[in-house]
C-alpha positions as CSV (number, residue, x, y, z in Angstrom):
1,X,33.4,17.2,-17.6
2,X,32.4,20.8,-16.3
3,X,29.0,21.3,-16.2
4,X,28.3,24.9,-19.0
5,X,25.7,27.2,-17.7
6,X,24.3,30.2,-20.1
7,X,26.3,33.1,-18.8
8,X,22.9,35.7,-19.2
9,X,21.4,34.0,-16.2
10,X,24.7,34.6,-14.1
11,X,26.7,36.8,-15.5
12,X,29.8,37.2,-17.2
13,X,31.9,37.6,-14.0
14,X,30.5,33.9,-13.3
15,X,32.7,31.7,-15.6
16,X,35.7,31.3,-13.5
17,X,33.5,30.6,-10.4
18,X,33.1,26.9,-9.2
19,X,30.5,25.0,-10.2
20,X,29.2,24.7,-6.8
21,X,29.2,28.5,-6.6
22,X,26.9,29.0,-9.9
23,X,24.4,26.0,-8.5
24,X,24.1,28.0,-5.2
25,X,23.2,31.3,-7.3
26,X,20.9,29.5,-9.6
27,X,19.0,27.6,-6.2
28,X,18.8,31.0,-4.3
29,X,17.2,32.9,-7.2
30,X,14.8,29.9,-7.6
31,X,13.8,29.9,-4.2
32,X,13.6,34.3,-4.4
33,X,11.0,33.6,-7.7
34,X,8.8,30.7,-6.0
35,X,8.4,33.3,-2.5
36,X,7.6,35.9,-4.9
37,X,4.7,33.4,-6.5
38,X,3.7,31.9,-2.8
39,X,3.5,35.4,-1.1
40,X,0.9,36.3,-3.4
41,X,-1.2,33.4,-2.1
42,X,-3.5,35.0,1.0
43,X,-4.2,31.3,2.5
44,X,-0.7,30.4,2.1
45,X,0.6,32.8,4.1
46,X,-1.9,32.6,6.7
47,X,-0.4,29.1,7.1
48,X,2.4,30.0,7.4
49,X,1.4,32.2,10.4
50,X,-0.9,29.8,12.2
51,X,2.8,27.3,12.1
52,X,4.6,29.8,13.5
53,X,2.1,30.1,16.5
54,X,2.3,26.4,17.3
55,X,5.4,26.5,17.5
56,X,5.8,29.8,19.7
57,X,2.9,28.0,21.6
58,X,5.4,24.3,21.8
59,X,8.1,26.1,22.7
60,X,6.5,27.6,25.6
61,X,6.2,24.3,27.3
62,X,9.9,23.8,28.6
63,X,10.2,28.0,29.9
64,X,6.8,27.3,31.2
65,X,7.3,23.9,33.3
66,X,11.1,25.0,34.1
67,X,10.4,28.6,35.3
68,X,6.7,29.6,36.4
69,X,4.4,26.4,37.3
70,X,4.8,24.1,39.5
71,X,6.2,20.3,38.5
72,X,3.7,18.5,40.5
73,X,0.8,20.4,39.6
74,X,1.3,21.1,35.9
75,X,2.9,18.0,34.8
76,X,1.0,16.7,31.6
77,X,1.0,12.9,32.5
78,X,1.9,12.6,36.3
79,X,0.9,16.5,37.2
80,X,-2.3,17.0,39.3
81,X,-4.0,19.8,41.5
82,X,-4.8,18.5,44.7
83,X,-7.5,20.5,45.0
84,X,-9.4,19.4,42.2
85,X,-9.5,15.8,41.7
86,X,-12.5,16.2,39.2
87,X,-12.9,18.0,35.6
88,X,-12.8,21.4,36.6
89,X,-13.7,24.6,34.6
90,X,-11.4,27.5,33.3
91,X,-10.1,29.4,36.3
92,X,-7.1,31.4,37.1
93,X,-4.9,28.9,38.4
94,X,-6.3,26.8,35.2
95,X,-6.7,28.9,32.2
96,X,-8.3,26.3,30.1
97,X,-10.1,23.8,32.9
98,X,-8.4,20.3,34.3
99,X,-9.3,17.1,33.2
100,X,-11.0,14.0,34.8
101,X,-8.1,13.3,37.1
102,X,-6.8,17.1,37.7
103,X,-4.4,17.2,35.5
104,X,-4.1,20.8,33.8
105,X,-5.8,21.5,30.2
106,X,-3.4,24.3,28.8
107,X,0.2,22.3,29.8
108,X,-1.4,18.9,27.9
109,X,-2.1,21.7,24.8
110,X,1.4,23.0,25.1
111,X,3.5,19.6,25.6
112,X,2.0,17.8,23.1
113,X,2.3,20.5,20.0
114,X,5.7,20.1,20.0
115,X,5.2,16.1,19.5
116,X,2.5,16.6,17.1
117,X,5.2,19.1,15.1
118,X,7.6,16.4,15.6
119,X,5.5,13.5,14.5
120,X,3.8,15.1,11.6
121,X,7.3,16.2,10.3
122,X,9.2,13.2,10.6
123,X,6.6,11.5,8.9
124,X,6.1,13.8,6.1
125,X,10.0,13.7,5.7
126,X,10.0,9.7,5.4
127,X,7.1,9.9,3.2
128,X,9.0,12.5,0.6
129,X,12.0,11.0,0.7
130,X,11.0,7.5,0.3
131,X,8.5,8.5,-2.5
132,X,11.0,10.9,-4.2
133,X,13.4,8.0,-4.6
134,X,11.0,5.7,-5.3
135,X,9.3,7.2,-8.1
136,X,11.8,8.8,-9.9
137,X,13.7,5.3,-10.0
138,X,10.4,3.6,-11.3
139,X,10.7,6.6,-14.2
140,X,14.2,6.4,-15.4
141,X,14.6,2.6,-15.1
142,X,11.2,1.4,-16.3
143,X,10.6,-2.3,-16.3
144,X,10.3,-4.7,-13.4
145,X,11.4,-1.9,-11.3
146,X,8.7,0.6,-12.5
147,X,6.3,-2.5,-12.3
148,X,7.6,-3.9,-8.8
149,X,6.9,-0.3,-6.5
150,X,3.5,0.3,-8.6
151,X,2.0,-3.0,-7.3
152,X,3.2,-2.1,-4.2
153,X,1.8,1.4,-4.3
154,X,-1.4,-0.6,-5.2
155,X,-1.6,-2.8,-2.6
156,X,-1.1,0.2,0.1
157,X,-4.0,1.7,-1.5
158,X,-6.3,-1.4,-1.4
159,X,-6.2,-1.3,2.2
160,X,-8.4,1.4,4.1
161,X,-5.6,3.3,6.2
162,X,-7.2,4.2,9.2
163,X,-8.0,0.2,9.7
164,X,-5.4,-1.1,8.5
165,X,-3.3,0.8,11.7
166,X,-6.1,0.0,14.1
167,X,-4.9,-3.3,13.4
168,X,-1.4,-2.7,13.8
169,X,-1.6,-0.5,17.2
170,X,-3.6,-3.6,18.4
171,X,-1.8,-5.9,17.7
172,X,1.6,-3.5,18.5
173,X,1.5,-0.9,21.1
174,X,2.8,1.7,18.9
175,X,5.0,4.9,20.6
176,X,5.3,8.1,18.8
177,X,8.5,7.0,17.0
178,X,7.6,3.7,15.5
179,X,4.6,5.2,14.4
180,X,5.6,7.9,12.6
181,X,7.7,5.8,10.8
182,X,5.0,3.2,10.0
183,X,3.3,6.3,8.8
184,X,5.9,7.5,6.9
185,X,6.7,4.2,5.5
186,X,3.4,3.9,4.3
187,X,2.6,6.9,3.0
188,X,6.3,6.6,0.4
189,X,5.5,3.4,-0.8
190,X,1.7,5.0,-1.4
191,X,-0.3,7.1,-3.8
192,X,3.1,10.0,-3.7
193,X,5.0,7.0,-5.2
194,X,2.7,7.1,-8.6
195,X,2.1,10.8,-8.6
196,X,6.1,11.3,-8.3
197,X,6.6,8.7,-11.0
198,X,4.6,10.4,-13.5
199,X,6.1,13.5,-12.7
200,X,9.3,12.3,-13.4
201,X,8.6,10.7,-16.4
202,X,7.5,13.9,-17.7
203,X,11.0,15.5,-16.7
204,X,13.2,12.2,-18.0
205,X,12.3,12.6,-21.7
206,X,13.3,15.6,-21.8
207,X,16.4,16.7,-24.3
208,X,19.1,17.2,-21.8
209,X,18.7,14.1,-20.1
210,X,19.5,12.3,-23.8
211,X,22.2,15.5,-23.4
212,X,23.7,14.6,-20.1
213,X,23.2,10.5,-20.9
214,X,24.9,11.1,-23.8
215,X,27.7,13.3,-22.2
216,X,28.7,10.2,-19.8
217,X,26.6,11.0,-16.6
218,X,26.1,8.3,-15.1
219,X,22.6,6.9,-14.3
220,X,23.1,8.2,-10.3
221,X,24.2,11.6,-11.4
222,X,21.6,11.9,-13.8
223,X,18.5,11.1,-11.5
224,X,19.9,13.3,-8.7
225,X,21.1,16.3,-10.7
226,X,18.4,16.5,-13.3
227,X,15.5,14.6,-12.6
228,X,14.8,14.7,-8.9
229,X,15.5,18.4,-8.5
230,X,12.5,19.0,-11.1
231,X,10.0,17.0,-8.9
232,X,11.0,18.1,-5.8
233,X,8.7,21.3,-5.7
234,X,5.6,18.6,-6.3
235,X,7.5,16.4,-3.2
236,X,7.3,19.8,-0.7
237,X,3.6,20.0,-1.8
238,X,2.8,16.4,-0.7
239,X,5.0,16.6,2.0
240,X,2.8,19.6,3.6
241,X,-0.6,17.1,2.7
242,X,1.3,14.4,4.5
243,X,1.5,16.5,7.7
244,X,-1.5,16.6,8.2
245,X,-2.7,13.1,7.4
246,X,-0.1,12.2,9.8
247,X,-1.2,14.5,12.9
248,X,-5.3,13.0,12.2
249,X,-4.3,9.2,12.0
250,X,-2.7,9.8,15.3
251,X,-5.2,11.8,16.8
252,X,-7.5,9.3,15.7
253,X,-5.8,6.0,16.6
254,X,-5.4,7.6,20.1
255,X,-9.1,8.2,20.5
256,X,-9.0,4.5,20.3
257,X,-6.2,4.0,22.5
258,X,-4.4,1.7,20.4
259,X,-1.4,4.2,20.4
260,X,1.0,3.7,23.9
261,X,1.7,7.4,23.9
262,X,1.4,9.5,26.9
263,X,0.0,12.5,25.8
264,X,-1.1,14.5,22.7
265,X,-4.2,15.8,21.4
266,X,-5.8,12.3,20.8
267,X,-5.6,11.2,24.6
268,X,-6.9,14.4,25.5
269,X,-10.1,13.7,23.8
270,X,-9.7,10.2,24.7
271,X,-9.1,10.5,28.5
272,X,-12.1,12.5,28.3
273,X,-14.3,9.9,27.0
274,X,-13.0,6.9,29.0
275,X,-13.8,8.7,31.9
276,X,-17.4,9.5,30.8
277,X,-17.7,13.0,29.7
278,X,-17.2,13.7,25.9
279,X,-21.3,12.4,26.1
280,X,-22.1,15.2,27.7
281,X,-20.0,17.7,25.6
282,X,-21.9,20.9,25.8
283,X,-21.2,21.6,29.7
284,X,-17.5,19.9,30.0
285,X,-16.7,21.8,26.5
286,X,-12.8,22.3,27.9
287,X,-12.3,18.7,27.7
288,X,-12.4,18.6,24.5
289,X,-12.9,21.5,22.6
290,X,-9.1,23.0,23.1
291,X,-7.9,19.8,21.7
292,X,-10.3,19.8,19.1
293,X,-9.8,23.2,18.0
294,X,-5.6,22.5,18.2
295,X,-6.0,19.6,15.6
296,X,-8.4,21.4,13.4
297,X,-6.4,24.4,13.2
298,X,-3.0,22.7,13.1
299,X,-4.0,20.4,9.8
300,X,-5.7,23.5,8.2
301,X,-2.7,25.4,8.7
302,X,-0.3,22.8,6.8
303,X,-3.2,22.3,4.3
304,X,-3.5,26.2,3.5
305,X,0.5,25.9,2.7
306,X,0.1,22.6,0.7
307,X,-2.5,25.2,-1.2
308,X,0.4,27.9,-1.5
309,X,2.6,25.6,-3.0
310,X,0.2,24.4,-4.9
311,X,0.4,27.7,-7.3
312,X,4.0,27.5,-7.0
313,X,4.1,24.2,-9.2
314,X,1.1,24.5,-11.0
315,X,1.3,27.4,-13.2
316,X,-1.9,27.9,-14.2
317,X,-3.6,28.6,-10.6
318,X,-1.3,31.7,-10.7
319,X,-2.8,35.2,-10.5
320,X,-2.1,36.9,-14.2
């Protein structure tokens, strides 16, 4: 059966057009209205902008390490100056300072923003998905299924997160991979599994879901067409909150060295303490305060997005 859409939001000219066609119209003038809502939000945008400098600032790494330093000097993990085999100060030849072992400040920064970007995304993505799927299933069926992923959820949030992984990446050295999936795992089957739910719940009892039931969609097509395309603007807002839970876990967990990743922001600070410095951090500032400042500003910027989108769905934290 052909899907009928009111020809004053198209146009007349629409009718003979595939179906496919009028969704794409209909998606692209949604996404036109929500810009128009999220450009009005200041801190949004100025997200936005501090993403789009980590990632010019990530993608530097490769043009850097392939074209202007030197392999054996700038290296993140195996790189070292032989000149300085101690933490050494910002200088010319080291914008931001060298570490403990020589080991330059600024390549570190750069190489591992494109793994934090990588690891906070991936995670984010697992977490929507799972929790998208999740909770609108829990809304449409009901029952033991609706009862089955809330005691889940609940148990997930018994459990103090930031333990709870200590004791995993002690028990299992845990690589960036693995552990953005634990994350991700973790964070879906979580607290975005209940606020998705009740979300959806909301959106299944409305009249054109008895309308499309009743038409002969099936129970697939009605959950993927109707019901999860109306929670999906609360998903990219948790999503963006995810982000950033996933980049602090990880910069905390490898403070503790229970992660068995190379590099990223966390070993930076956590080199820095092994070897006896981060006590004294007013005069070796560089050894932590760049890596300090990249996690900081990294989470705020995904936050001040989450806060964007945050208008987009809510209505009433719109400017009249």
């Amino acid at each position: 059966m052909n899907e009928l859409v009111p020809t004053h939001e198209i146009g007349p000219t629409s009718l003979a057009e595939p179906i496919w066609k009028i969704r794409w119209k209909l998606t692209k003038r949604s996404l036109r209205q929500n810009w128009e809502i999220f450009k009005e939000s200041r801190i949004g945008i100025l997200g936005i902008i501090l993403i789009i400098a980590f990632g010019i600032f990530g993608a530097m790494w490769p043009v850097m390490i392939n074209t202007v330093w030197d392999p054996m000097v700038y290296d993140p993990v195996v790189g070292f100056d032989p000149m300085i085999m101690h933490p050494s100060p910002p200088s010319a030849s080291h914008l931001l300072g060298t570490d403990p072992i020589g080991r330059d400040i600024l390549a570190q920064l750069m190489y591992s923003t494109g793994r934090e970007f990588l690891l906070g995304v991936l995670s984010a993505l697992i977490t929507v998905v799972i929790g998208t799927a999740v909770g609108t299933a829990a809304a449409y069926y009901g029952g033991f299924i609706d009862t089955f992923f809330m005691r889940i959820a609940d148990i997930i949030l018994l459990f103090p997160f930031i333990p709870l992984l200590v004791v995993v990446g002690a028990m299992v050295k845990l690589s960036f991979l693995p552990f953005a999936i634990i994350m991700g795992v973790l964070g879906g089957f979580g607290g975005i599994t209940i606020i998705l739910k009740a979300q959806a719940l909301s959106v299944s009892v409305r009249p054109y879901i008895d309308a499309a039931r009743v038409a002969g969609g099936s129970d697939f097509h009605i959950i993927v067409s109707h019901i999860i395309p109306n929670v999906l603007p609360l998903s990219f807002l948790y999503m963006m909150f995810s982000v950033t839970s996933a980049i602090l876990s990880e910069a905390t967990l490898s403070f503790f060295g229970v992660l068995n990743i190379d590099m990223s922001w966390g070993m930076m600070i956590h080199t820095a303490d092994v070897a006896g410095y981060l006590f004294d951090f007013a005069k070796y500032w560089w050894l932590w305060a760049p890596a300090g400042l990249a996690i900081t500003l990294f989470c705020a910027a995904f936050y001040m997005v989450g806060r964007g989108l945050d208008e987009v769905v809510n209505p009433r934290l719109r400017k009249r």
